[in-house]
C-alpha positions as CSV (number, residue, x, y, z in Angstrom):
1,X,120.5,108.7,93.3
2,X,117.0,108.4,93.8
3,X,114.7,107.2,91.0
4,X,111.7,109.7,91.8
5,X,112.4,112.9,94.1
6,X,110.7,112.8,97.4
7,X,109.9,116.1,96.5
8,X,108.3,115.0,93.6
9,X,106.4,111.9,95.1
10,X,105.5,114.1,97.9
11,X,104.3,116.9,95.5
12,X,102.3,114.2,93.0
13,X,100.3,112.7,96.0
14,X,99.3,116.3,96.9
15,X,98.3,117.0,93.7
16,X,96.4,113.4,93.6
17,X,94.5,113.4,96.3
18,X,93.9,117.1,96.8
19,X,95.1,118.4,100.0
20,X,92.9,121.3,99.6
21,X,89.4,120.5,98.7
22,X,87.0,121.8,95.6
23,X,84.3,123.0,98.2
24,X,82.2,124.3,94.6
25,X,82.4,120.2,93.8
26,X,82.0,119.1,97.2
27,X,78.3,121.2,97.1
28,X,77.6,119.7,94.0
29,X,77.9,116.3,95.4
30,X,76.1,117.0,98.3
31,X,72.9,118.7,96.7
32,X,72.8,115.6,94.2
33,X,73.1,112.6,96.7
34,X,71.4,115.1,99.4
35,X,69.6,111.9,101.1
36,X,73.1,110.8,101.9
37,X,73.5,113.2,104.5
38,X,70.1,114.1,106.2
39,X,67.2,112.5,107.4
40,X,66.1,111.1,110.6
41,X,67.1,107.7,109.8
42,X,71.2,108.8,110.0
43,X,72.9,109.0,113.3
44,X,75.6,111.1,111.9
45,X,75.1,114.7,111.6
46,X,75.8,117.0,108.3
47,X,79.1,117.8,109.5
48,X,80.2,114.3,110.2
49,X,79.1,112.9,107.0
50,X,81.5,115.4,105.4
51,X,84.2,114.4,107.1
52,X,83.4,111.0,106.1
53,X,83.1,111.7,102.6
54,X,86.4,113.8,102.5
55,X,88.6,110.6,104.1
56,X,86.6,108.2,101.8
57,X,87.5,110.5,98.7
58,X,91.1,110.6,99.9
59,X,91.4,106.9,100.3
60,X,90.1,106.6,96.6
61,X,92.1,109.1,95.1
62,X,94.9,107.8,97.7
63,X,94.6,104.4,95.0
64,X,94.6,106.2,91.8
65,X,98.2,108.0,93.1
66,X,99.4,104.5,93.7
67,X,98.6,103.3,90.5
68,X,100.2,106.3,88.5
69,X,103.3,106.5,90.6
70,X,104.3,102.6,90.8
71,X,103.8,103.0,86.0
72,X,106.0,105.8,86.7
73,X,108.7,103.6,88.7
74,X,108.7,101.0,85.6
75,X,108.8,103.7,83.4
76,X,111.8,104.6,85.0
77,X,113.5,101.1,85.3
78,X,116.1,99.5,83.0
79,X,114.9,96.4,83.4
80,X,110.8,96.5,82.6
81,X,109.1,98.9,79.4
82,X,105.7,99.4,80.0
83,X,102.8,98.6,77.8
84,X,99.5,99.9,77.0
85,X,96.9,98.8,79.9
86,X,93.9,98.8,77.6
87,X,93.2,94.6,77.0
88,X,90.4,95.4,75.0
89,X,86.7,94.3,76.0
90,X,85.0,91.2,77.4
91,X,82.3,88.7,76.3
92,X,79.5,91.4,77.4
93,X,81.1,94.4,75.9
94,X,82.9,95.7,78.9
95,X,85.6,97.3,78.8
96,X,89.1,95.6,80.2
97,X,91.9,97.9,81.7
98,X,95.1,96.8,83.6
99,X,96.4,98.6,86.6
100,X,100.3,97.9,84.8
101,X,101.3,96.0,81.7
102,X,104.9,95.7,80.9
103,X,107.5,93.3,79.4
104,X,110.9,92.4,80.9
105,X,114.4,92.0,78.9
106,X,113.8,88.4,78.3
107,X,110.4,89.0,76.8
108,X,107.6,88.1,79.2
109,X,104.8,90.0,79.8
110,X,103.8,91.0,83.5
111,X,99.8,91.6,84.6
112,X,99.5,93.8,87.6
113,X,96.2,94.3,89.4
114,X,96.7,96.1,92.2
115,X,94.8,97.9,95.6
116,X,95.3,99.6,98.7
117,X,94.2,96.4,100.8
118,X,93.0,93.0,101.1
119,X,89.2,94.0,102.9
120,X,86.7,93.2,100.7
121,X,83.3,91.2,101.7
122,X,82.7,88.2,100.0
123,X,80.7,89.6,97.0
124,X,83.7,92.6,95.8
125,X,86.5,89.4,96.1
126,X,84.6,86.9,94.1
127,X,84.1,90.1,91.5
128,X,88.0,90.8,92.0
129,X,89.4,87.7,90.7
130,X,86.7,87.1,88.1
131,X,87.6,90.2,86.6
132,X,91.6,89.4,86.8
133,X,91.2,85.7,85.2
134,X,89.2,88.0,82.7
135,X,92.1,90.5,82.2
136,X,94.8,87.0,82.0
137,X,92.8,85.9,79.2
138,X,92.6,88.7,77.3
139,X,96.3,89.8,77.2
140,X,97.2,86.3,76.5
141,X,95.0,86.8,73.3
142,X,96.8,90.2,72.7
143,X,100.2,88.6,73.2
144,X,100.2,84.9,72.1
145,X,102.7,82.6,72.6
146,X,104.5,84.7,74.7
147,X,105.2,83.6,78.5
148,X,102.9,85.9,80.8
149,X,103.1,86.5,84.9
150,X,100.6,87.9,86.7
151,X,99.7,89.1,90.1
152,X,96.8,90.3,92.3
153,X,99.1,92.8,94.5
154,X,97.9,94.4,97.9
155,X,99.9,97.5,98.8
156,X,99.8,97.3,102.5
157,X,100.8,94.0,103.7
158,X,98.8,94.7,107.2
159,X,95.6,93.4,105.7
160,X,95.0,89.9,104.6
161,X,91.9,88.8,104.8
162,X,91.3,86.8,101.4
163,X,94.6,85.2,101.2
164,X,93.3,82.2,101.5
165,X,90.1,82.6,98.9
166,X,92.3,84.3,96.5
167,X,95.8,81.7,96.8
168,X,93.4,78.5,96.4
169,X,91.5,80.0,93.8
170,X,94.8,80.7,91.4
171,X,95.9,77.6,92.3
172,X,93.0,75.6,91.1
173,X,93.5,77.2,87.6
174,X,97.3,76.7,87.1
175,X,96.0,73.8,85.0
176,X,93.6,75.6,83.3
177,X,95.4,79.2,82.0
178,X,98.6,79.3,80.7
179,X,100.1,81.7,82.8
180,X,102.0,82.1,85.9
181,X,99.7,83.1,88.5
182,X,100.0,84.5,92.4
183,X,99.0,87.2,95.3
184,X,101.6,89.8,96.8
185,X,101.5,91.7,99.8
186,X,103.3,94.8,100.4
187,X,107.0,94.7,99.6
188,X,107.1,90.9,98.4
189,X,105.8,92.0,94.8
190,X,109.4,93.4,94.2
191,X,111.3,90.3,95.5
192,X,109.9,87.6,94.3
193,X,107.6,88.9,91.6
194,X,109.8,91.3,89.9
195,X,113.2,92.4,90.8
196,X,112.9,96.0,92.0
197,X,113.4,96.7,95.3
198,X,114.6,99.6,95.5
199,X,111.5,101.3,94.0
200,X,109.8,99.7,97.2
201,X,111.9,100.9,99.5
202,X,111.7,104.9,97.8
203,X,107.3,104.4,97.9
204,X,107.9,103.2,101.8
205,X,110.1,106.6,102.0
206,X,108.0,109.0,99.8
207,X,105.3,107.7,101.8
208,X,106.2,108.2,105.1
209,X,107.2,111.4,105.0
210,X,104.1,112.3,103.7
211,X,102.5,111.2,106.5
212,X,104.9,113.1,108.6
213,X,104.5,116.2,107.1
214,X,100.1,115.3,107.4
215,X,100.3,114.9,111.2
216,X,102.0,118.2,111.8
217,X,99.4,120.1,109.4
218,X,95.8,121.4,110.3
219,X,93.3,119.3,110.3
220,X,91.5,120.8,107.4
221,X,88.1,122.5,108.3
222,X,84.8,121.9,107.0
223,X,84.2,124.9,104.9
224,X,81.4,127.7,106.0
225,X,78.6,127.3,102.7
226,X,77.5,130.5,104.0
227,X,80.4,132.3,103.6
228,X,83.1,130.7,101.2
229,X,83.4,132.1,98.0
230,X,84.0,129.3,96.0
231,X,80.3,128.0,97.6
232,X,78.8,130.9,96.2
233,X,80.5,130.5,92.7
234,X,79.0,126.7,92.8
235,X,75.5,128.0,93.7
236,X,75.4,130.7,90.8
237,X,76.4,128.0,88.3
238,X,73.8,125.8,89.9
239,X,71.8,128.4,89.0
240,X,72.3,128.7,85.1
241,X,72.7,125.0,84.4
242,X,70.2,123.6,87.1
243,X,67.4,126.5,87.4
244,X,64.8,123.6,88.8
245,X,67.2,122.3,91.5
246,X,68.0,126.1,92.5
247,X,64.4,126.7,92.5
248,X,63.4,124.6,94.7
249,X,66.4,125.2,97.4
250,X,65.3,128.8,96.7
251,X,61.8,127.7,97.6
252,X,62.7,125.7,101.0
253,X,64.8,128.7,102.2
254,X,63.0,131.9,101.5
255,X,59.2,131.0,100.7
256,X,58.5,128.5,103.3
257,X,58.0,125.9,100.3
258,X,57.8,122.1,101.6
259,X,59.9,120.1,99.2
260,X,62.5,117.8,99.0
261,X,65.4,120.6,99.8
262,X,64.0,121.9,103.4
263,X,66.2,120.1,105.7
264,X,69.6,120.1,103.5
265,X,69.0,123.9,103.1
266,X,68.5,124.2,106.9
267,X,71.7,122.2,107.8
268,X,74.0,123.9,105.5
269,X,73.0,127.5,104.6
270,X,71.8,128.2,108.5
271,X,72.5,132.2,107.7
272,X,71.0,132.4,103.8
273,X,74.2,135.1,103.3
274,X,75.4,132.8,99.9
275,X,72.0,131.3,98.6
276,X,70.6,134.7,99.6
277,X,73.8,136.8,96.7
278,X,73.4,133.6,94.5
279,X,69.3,134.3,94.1
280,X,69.6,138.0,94.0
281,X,72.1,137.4,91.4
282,X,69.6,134.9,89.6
283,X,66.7,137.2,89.9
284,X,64.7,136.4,92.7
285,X,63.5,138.7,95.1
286,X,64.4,137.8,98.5
């Protein structure tokens, strides 16, 4: 019997990562980071920097799922009980928050930090494991004198390129923190980190058929701002709780005004037909 559906995997990634995109939120964003996505100094056009943006949301939400489901997994397991992921705050305030937290039935305490894949550049990896030494030191505070594990895990075992960086590093402080310490790739964190296959195995699963049932769908569309409803429903509260921002897209569309708005207006309300109802409705004459 399966631990997790693969109708329910399959059905909390959807929800996740949102296979149908917020196209009011998507506006939002692009009005408020507008030099993202025009000028002369980009060779990709409007339309391609959406695209971009949706994959680059997707891969982010894609991380959150991963997180959620693999506390679910433990959740379900007879062997591991989850515990809270809040480790408190560092020296400078910051807050400190796990990706999973649990104990075993012989009473040690596991430390999971987990991401999609090992890419970063040199800067986000030294950050990485700064911030996990950070995290080791805090839940041994929370839980002393009890023996603690902890891994740095990579989800997809394809990409490795700080092995190295990050194996040497650990290693060099084995005499330093009391804790045992190491990187995972892929489907090693359930073999010789913990004992739980089997909940590999089901994410492999859950995931490929998610990717099966992706490759047969639409590619989804980039929606038409003129026309789509929930565009227009984004632009009248835009409106109300931004009159100066609508003002002066209202400006740079209909009175020829030379502001900071001309060219986004221009690339994604070509026709006018929703800023046009969303003005009237506001009280402009145009």
């Amino acid at each position: 019997m399966a631990i997790i559906s693969i109708d329910k995997f399959i059905a909390e990634l959807q929800r996740t990562i949102g296979d149908h995109s917020d196209n009011g939120m998507m506006l939002e964003g692009i009005i408020k980071n507008r030099h993202r996505y025009c000028g002369i100094f980009r060779t990709t056009t409007f339309k391609e920097k959406i695209v971009q943006h949706n994959s680059q949301s997707r891969e982010i939400k894609f991380g959150y799922f991963l997180e959620n489901i693999f506390t679910e997994y433990l959740e379900r397991s007879p062997r591991y009980h989850n515990e809270s992921k809040h480790l408190g705050r560092d020296v400078d305030g910051d807050i400190l928050e796990a990706d999973q937290v649990f104990f075993d039935d012989d009473g040690v305490v596991y430390l999971i930090e987990q991401k999609v894949r090992d890419d970063h550049d040199s800067t986000k990896k030294r950050g990485q494991v700064a911030n996990f030494i950070k995290k080791i030191a805090s839940l041994g505070y929370v839980y002393p004198d009890t023996p603690l594990r902890a891994a740095m895990w990579f989800i997809d075992p394809a990409e490795r390129k700080n092995h190295r960086y990050y194996a040497n590093y650990l290693a060099d402080l084995e005499d330093e923190i009391d804790a045992e310490m190491g990187v995972y790739y892929g489907g090693t964190l359930f073999t010789n980190f913990i004992d739980y296959p089997e909940a590999w195995e089901e994410m492999c699963e859950g995931l490929r058929e998610y990717r099966r049932l992706r490759l047969s769908a639409p590619v989804a569309e980039i929606p038409d701002f003129d026309h789509d409803k929930d565009i227009y429903k984004q632009l009248v509260r835009i409106s109300e709780l931004s009159p100066r921002v609508f003002r002066s897209m209202v400006g740079a569309a209909f009175f020829d005004v030379k502001n900071d708005y001309v060219e986004l207006v221009n690339e994604i309300f070509p026709e006018r037909s929703n800023l046009r109802r969303a003005a009237q409705n506001a009280g402009y004459m145009v």
